[in-house]
C-alpha positions as CSV (number, residue, x, y, z in Angstrom):
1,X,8.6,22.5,-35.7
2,X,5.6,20.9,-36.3
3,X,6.4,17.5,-34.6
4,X,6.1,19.8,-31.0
5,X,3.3,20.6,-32.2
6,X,1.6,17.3,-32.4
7,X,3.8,16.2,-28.7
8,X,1.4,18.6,-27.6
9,X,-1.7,17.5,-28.7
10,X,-1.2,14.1,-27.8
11,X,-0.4,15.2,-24.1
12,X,-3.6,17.1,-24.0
13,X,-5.3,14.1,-25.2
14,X,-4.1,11.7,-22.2
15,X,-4.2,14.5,-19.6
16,X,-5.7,13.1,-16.7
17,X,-8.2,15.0,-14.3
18,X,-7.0,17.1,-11.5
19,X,-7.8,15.2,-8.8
20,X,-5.7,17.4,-6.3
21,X,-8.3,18.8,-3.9
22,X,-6.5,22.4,-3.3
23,X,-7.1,22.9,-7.3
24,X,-10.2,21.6,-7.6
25,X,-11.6,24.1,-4.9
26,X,-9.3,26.8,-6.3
27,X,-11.5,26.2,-9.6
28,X,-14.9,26.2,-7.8
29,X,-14.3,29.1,-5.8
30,X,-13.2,30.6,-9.3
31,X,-16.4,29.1,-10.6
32,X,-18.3,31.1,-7.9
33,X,-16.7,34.4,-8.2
34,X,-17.5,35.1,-11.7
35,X,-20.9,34.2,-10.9
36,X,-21.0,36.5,-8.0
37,X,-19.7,39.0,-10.1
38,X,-22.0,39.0,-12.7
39,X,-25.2,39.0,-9.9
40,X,-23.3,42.0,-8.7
41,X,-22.9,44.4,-12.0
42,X,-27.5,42.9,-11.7
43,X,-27.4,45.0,-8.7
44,X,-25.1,47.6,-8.4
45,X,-23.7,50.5,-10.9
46,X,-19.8,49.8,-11.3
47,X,-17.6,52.3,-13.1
48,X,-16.2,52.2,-16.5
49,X,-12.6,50.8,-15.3
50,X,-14.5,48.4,-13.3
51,X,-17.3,47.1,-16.1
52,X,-14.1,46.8,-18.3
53,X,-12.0,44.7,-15.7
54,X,-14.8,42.5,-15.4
55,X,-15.4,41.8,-19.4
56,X,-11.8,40.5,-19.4
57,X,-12.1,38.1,-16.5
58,X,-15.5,37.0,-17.9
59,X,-13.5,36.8,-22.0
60,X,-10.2,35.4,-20.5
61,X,-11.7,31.5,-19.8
62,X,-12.7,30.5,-23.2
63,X,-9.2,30.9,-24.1
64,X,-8.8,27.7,-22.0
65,X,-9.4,23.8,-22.5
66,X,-11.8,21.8,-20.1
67,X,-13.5,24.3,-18.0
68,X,-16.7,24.1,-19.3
69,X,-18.5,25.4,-15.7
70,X,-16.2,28.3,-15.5
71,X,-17.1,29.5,-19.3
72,X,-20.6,29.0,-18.6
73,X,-20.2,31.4,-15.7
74,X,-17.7,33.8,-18.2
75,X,-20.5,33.7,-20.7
76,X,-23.1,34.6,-17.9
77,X,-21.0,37.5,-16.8
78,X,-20.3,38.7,-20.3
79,X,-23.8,39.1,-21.2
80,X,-24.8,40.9,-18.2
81,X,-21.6,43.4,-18.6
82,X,-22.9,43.6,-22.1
83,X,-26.5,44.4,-20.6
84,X,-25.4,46.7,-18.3
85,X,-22.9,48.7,-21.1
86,X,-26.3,48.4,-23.3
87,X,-28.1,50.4,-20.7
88,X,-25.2,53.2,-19.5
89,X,-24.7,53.7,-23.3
90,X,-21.1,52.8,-23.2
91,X,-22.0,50.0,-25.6
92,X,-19.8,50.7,-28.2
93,X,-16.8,50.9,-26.1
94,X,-17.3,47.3,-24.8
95,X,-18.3,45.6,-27.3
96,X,-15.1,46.7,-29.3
97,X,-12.9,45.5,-26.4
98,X,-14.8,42.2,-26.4
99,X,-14.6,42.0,-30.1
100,X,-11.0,42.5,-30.2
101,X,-10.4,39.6,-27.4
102,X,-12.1,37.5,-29.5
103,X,-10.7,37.9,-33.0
104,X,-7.2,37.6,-31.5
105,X,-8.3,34.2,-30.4
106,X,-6.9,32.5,-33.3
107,X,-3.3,34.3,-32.3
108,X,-3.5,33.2,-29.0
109,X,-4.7,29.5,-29.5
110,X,-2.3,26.7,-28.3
111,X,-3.6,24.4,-31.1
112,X,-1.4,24.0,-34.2
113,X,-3.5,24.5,-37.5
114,X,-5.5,22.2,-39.0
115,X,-3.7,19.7,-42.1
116,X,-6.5,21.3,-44.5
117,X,-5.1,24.7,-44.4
118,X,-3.2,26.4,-46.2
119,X,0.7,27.0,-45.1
């Protein structure tokens, strides 16, 4: 069980860069919608459903390996959703939604545990 495990890990390790051009620009235009989106809740008052929608897109990448622009621009969009929730006093509502995405990280995460824990 654990020898997949560690398959895995070494395949991560000597992944090689996409150099394929259609996924490279499938990542940047990515890149650039989550920063759109985040100039957008700036400038205009979305509803709930919508503020909430956008929190998961902007939680979603840092379950992900090696797309270090694209978290930047998820962290960018969570803080202003968090900004915005801050000021339409629906705080509570998303930061317990964010909260929950992030402490199931450890239940979602592809990487085995450590060999210092505890089995």
């Amino acid at each position: 069980m654990f020898s997949d495990l560690g398959s895995g890990r070494k395949k991560r390790a000597h992944a090689k860069e996409v150099r394929e051009k259609s996924i490279l620009t499938l990542y940047n235009k990515l890149h650039e919608l989550v920063s759109l989106l985040a100039e957008l809740l700036n400038i205009q008052v979305l509803t709930d459903t919508a503020v909430l929608h956008a929190s998961s897109m902007g939680v979603a990448p840092f379950f992900v390996e090696s797309v270090s622009e694209l978290q930047l621009s998820a962290l960018k969009l969570v803080t202003t959703v968090s900004y915005v929730c801050y000021v339409l006093s629906v705080a509570a509502k998303y930061l317990l939604f964010v909260f929950r995405n992030l402490l199931s990280l450890p239940l979602r995460s592809p990487l085995p545990p450590s060999p210092n824990s505890c089995i």
